[in-house]
Every structure is written in structure tokens, then in C-alpha cells.
C-alpha positions as semicolon CSV with decimal commas, in nm:
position;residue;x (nm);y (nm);z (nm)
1;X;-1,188;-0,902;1,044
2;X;-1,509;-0,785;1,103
3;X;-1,516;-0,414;0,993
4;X;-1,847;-0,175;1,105
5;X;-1,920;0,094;0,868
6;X;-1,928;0,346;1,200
7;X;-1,523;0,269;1,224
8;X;-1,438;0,377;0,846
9;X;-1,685;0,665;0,834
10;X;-1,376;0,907;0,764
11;X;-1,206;0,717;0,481
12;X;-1,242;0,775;0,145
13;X;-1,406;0,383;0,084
14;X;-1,753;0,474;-0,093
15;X;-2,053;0,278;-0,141
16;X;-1,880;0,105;-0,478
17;X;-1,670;-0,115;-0,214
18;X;-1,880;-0,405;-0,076
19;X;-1,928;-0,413;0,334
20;X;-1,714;-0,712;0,419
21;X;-1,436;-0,605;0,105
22;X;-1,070;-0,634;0,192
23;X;-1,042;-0,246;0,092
24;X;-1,241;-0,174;0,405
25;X;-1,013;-0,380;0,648
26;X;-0,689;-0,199;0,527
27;X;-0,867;0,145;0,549
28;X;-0,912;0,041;0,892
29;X;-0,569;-0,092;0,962
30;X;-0,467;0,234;0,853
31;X;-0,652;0,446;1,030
32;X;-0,613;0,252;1,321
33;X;-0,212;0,312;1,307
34;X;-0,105;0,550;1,566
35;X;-0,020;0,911;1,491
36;X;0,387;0,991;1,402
37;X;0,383;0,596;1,359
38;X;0,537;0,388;1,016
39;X;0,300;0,183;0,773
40;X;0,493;-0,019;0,525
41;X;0,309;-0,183;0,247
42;X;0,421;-0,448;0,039
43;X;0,222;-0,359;-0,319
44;X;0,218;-0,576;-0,677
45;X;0,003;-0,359;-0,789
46;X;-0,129;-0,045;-0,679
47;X;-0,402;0,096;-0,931
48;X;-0,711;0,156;-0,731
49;X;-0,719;0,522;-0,682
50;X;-0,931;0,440;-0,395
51;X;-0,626;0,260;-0,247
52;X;-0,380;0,535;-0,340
53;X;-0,605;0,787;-0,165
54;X;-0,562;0,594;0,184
55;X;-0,215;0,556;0,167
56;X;-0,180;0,960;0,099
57;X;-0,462;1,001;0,340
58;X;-0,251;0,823;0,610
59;X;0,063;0,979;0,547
60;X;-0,071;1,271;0,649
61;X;0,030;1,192;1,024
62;X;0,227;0,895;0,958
63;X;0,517;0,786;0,795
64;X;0,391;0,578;0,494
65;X;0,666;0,378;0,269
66;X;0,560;0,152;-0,032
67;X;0,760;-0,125;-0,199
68;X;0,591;-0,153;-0,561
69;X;0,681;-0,392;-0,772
70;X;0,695;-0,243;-1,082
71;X;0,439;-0,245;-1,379
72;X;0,297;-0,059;-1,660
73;X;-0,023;-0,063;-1,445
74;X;0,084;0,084;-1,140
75;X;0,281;0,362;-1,333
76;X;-0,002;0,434;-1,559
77;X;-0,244;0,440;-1,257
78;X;0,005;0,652;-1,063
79;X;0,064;0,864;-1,330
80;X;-0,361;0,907;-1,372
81;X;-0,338;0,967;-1,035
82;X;-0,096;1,246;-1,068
83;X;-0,264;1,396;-1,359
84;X;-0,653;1,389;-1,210
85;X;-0,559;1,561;-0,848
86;X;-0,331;1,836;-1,044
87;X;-0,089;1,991;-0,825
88;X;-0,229;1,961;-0,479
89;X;-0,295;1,560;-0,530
90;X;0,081;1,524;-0,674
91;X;0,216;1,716;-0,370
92;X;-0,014;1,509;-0,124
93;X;0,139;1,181;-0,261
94;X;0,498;1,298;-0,312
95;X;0,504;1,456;0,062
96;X;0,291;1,180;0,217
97;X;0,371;0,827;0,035
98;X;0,750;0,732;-0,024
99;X;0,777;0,470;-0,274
100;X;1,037;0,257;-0,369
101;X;1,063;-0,002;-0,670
102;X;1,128;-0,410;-0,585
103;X;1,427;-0,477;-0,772
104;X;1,349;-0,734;-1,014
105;X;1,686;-0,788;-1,144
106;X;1,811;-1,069;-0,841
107;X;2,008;-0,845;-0,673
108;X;1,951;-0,667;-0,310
109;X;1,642;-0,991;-0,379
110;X;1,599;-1,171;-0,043
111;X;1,506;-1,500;-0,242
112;X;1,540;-1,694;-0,567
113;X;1,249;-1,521;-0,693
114;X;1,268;-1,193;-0,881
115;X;0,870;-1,079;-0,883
116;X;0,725;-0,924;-0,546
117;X;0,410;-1,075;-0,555
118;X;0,358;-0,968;-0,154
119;X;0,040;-0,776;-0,069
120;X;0,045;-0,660;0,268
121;X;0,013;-0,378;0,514
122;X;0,228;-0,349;0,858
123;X;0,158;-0,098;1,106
124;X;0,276;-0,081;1,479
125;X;-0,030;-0,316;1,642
126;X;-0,142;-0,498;1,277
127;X;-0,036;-0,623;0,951
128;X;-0,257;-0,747;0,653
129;X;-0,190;-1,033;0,412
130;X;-0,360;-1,230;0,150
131;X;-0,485;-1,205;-0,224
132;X;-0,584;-0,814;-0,212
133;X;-0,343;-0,673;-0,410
134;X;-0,485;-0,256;-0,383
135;X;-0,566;-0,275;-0,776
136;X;-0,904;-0,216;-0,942
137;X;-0,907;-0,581;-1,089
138;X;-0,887;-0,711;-0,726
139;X;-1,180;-0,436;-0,573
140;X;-1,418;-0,480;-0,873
141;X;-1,339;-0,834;-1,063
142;X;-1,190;-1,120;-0,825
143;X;-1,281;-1,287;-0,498
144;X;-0,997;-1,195;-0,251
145;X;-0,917;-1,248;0,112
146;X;-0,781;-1,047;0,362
147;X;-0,637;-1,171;0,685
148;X;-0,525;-0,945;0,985
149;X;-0,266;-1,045;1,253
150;X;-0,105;-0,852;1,530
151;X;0,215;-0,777;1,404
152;X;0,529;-0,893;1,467
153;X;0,907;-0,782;1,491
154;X;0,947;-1,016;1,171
155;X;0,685;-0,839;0,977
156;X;0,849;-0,504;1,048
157;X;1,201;-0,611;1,013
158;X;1,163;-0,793;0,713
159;X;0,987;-0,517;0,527
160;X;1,270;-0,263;0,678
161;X;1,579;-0,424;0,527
162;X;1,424;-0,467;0,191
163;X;1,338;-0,155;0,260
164;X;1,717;-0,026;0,320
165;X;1,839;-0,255;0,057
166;X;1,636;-0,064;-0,202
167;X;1,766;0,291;-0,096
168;X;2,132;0,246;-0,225
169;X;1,970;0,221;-0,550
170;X;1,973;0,483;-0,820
171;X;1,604;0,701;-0,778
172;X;1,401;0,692;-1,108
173;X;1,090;0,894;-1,205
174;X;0,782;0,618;-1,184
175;X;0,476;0,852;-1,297
């Protein structure tokens, strides 16, 4: 995906975030989602604040739901998150970003394997997939790859019933 700095000039990616970085593709993905549309995102970790800030910043218009898996990072990051924006940054993520916790016990677990390790993005025309894994490791300390496809009724439906799987459980407070 080639992204031009022109098509991202209203996200919050700053100059920190190389041109050709994975982090500018999904800002893109996401802003390219239509209005009133869904983005599911498939997180293992999610401690960039950059990261969190697009996903709030799309929800805005859009319906954004997150399936984390859960780690100390993410909930420490979250919970940073929480505590740096004060009130109006909390409400902006709890009104705009739904999140739900993988289940790492086996059960409602669509495979043998009990660690989501999936990093992607699916919105109406395109979904994301590959190393990027929206944490501050992954922006600042690894070589990572991004990859772009039109998406596909798989991509949506497989996010959606893991998605509806995870609602019967019990809520938790994360951060």
C-alpha cells in the first residue's frame, strides 16, 4: 500500500511514524471506511497511544469494535490512556471504541489455540493483516509488514461471530 502524506493529513500519525510505516496504512484504512459503517480490529496488543487515538478518532462516525487479547500491556497502556486524556479522552474511548476480551480459556475459541495473536483491521471495502500489532514495540523497535486486501464476507463474518461469541460473557473492567 502505497500511502501519500496528502491522504492522512487529518490523522493523528505525527512525524515520529516513518512514511511507508504500517501505522500510516491503517490510519488510512480507517479513514477511508465509510461514515455509519463497522471497523472490527483484531488486536494482541494495543499500546501505542497513537493507535488508540485512531480507533477513538474513527468511532466518532463509525461503529468501531476491538477484540484484545488480553495483557498487562494493553491494560496498563489503556489505563495510561485513560488517565492522560482525563475525562473527555475516557468518554471519547468508552462512547467511540467497544472492546471485548479474546477468551483465552478454550472456550467460545474457534481453534485449538488459546492466544489471539491476529492483527488486523476490517472495514466495508478493506481489511489489514500482517506483523503490526498497534503497540509501541511494533511502531518504534521491529520491522513489520502490513498487507491490504479488499475485504471479504469471510473477513467480516469471521470477526462477527467471535465477536457474538464473546458477548454472552460476563463484562469486566480492563483499565
Amino acid at each position: 500500500v502505497v500511502v501519500d502524506d496528502d491522504d492522512i493529513a487529518a490523522t493523528t500519525v505525527t512525524e515520529t511514524t516513518p512514511a511507508a510505516h504500517p501505522l500510516r496504512a491503517i490510519a488510512k484504512l480507517l479513514d477511508s471506511a465509510p461514515r455509519g459503517s463497522t471497523v472490527r480490529a483484531f488486536c494482541h496488543r494495543l499500546t501505542d497511544f497513537i493507535a488508540i487515538e485512531l480507533l477513538v478518532h474513527a468511532g466518532h462516525d463509525r461503529e468501531v469494535q476491538v477484540i484484545l487479547s488480553p495483557s498487562e500491556e494493553s491494560r496498563n497502556a489503556l489505563t495510561d490512556y485513560v488517565t492522560t486524556t482525563g475525562l473527555i479522552g475516557r468518554n471519547a474511548l468508552l462512547e467511540n471504541v467497544e472492546i471485548r476480551l479474546a477468551n483465552l480459556s478454550g472456550s467460545a475459541c474457534h481453534s485449538r489455540y488459546v492466544s489471539l495473536h491476529d492483527q488486523s483491521v476490517i472495514t466495508d471495502h478493506h481489511s489489514s493483516f500482517g506483523s503490526y500489532n498497534t503497540s509501541c514495540f511494533a511502531r518504534f523497535g521491529n520491522w513489520e509488514s502490513l498487507q491490504v486486501v479488499p475485504t471479504t464476507p469471510t473477513h467480516r463474518d469471521r470477526f462477527d461471530d467471535l465477536w457474538n461469541d464473546l458477548y454472552s460473557r460476563p463484562a469486566e473492567r480492563y483499565y
